[in-house]
N, C-alpha and C positions, 0 to 999 in steps of 0.2 A: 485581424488585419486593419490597420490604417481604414480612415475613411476620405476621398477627396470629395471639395467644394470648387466647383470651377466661378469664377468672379469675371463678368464679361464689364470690361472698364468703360464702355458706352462713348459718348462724346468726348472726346480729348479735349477737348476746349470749356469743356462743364466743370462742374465739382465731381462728377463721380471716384477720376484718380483717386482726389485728395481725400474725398472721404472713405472711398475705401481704403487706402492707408491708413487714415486713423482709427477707424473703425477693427481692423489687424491688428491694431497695438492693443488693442484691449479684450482680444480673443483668450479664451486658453487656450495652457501651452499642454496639450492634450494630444489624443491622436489623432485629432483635425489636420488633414492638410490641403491646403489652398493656391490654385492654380489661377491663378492673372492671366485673363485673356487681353493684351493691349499693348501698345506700345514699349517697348522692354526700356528704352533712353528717358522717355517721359516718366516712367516708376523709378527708375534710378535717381531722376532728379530729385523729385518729391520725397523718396525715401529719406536723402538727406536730412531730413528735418523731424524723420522719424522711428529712425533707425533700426527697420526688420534686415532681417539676414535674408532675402532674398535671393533665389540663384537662378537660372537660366534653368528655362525645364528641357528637361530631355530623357527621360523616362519616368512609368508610375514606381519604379523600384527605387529610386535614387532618396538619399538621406536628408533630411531637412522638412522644412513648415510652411515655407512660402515660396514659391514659385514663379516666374514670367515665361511667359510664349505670346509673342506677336505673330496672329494668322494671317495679316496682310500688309500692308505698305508701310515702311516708317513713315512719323507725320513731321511735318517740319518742326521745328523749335516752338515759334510763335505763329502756330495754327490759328489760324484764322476761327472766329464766332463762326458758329451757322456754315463754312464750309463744306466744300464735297471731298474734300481729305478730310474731316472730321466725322461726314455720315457714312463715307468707305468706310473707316475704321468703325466706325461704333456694327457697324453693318457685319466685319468680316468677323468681329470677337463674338458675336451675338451667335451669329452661324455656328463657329466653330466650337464654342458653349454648348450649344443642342444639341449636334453632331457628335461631339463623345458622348453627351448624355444617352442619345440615343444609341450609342455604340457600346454602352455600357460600361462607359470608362470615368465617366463621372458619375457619384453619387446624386446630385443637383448643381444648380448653378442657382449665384444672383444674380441679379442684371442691374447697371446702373443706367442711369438715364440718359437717354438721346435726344435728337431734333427731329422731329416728324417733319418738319416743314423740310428742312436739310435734306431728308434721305428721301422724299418724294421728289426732289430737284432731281433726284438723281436719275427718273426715269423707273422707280421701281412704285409698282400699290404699296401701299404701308399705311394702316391704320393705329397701330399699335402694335409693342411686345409681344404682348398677349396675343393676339390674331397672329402674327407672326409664326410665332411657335407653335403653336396649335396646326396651323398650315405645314410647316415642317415636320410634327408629330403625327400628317392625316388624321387628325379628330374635328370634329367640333362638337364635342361633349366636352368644353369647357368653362367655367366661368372666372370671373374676377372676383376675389375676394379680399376687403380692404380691411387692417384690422388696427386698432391703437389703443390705446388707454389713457385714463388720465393719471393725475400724481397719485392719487388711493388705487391703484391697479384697478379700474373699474372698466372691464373692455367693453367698446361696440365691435362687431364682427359682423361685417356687411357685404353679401354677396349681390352683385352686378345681374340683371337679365341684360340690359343694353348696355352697350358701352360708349365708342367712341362718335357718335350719332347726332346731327342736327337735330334739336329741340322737335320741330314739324315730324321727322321722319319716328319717333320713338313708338307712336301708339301703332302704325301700321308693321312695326317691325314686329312687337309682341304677337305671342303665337304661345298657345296652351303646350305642346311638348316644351320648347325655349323658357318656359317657365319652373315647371314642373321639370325641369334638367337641374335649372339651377336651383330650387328645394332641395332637389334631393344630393346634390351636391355640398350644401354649405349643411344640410343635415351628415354627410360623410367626413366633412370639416369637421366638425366639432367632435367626431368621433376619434378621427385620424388628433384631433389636440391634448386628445387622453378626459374628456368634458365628462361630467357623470351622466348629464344630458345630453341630449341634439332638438330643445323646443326652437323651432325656429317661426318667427313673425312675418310674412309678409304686406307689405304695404302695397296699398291702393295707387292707382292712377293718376286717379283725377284731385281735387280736392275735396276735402271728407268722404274720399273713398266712392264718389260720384253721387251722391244723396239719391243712394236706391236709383239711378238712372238717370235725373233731373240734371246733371252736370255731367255728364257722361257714360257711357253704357260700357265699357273696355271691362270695368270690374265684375258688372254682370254675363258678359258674354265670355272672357279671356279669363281672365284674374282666379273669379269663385269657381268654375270648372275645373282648372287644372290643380286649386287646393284641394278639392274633393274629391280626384284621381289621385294624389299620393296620399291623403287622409287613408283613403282606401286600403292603402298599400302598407299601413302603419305606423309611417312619419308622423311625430307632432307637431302639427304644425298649423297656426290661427291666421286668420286673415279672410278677406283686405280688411288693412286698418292705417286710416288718416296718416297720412307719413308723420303729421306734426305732432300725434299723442302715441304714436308705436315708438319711435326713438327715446321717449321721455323711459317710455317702459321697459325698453331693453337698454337703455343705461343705467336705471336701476335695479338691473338682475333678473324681469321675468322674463327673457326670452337669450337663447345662446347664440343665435343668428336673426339678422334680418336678411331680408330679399327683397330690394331695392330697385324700380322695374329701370332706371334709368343713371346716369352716372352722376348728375349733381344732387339729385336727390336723396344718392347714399353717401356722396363724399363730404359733401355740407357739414354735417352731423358727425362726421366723423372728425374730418381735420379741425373741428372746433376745440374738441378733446383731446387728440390727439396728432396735432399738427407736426412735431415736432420729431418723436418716434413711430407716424404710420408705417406699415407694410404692405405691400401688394403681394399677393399671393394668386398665383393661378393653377386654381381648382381642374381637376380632369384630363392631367396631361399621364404621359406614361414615366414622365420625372418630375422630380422635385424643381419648383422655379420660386421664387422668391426676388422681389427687390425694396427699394426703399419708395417711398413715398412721395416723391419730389420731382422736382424736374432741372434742369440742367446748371440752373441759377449762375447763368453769363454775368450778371450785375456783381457778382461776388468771386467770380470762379480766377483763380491765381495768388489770388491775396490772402489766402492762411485764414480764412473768416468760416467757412463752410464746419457746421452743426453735421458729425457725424452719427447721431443716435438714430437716424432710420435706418443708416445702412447696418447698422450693429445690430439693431434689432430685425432687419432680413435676414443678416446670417447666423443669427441666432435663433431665428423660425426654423430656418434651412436644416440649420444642426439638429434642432430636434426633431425633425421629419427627417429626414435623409435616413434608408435602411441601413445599419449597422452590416452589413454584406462584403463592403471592400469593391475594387473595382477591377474590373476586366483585363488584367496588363496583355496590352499586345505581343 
């Protein structure tokens, strides 16, 4: 049976559309099928210019490769930047994304990019995607995990303990299990990628890993306990180690993951390499989630400029993670 990919089109007024449309032209023509959560007049426009055969969804049984279903309001023509018909929408595809995933009707979803700042206006909490779904999936056994390469296929693979967090607030957030989740998580990453290994590095807090205490204690109290609890357990996995000389390491092959306690600390290093095709991947949900690496890029978004290789490479994560299973037809 058929596999689907549901594709939540994010901010209308972003690149997301556009790049996941181009992104669809360069798919195979396989048994992948792909359901467009978003605006069904806004894909028809843009398709123009890229001509999928898309149809109006209305069942998992129905013939064909690409799909539309708008789960909420049409947006106007010339939707407004930063909008609340722009964060409605990114908001009602995004739901109804998870909502079959957890119904069993999608294999995974990507997600394209929205406006935090937008969909907070809207009177709702919202940290990020990632927190988002997680909330909707009742877990929080999950993490972020950022992944890219450079032109010689040389990956980083960088899992998140904090994520979307004021600088002051990180060290208080840390917490030995919230650590030791995320180990043992991006050690299941690298297994779940088919990896021969799962060595994963974790990085220090402070700078040079707090010199034994002198510059900070987090790595002795939080950090080196919670490596020593999943060492225990079998994991390998080394640390703390100075974030400035573990990246050097694990971009040259000795380590399959890093664990990054804080979010510029692992993206830095990553989108240096791989700025262009990163992926976000979020580890420990009960589906597959994948998106691209970017964010909504209003300065470019309508004018046919928008670089679709992050989002080609999330649904090209997605494809190889997603269980070969089929999905749930109502």
């Amino acid at each position: 049976m058929k596999g689907w990919l549901g594709i939540t089109l994010g901010d209308p007024s972003g690149i997301g559309p556009e790049v996941t449309l181009k992104a669809l032209a360069q798919v195979p023509q396989d048994d992948f099928r792909y359901l467009l959560l978003g605006d069904a007049d806004l894909v028809r426009n843009l398709n123009s210019s890229v001509g999928l055969k898309i149809s109006a969804f209305k069942s998992y049984s129905q013939e064909g490769q690409f799909f539309v279903h708008n789960p909420g309001k049409p947006v106007p023509k010339s939707v407004e930047q930063g909008s609340r018909e722009a964060a409605e929408a990114a908001m009602a595809s995004l739901k109804d994304g998870a909502d079959r995933c957890l119904r069993g009707e999608l294999d995974g979803i990507v997600t394209a990019p929205v406006n935090k700042e937008a969909i907070i206006h809207l009177g709702k909490p919202f940290t990020g995607q990632t927190e988002y779904l997680s909330g909707l999936a009742a877990t929080d056994r999950t993490a972020m995990m950022l992944l890219g390469h450079d032109d010689r296929k040389r990956w980083l693979r960088v899992a998140l303990v904090t994520t979307h967090l004021p600088l002051r607030a990180v060290a208080d957030a840390l917490t030995i299990p919230k650590i030791e989740q995320t180990i043992e998580l991006a050690a299941q990453a690298c297994h779940d990628l088919g990896l021969s290994r799962a060595r994963v590095a974790v990085c220090g807090l402070n700078p040079h890993a707090g010199e034994g205490g002198e510059i900070g204690t987090e790595e002795i109290t939080t950090v080196s306990p919670a490596i020593e609890n999943v060492r225990r357990k079998g994991y390998d996995v080394e640390g703390p180690i100075p974030a400035d000389t573990l990246f050097y390491y694990a971009y040259n092959g000795h380590y399959d993951a890093v664990v990054a306690m804080y979010h510029d600390q692992g993206l830095g290093p990553l989108k240096m390499i791989g700025f262009e095709s990163g992926i976000n991947w979020t580890l420990g949900l009960p589906f597959i989630r994948t998106s691209p690496d970017h964010g909504t890029a209003y300065d470019i978004a309508g004018q046919n400029k928008a670089n679709p290789l992050s989002m080609l490479a999330a649904i090209s994560l997605a494809r190889e993670l997603a269980p070969k299973k089929g999905v749930a037809v109502p």
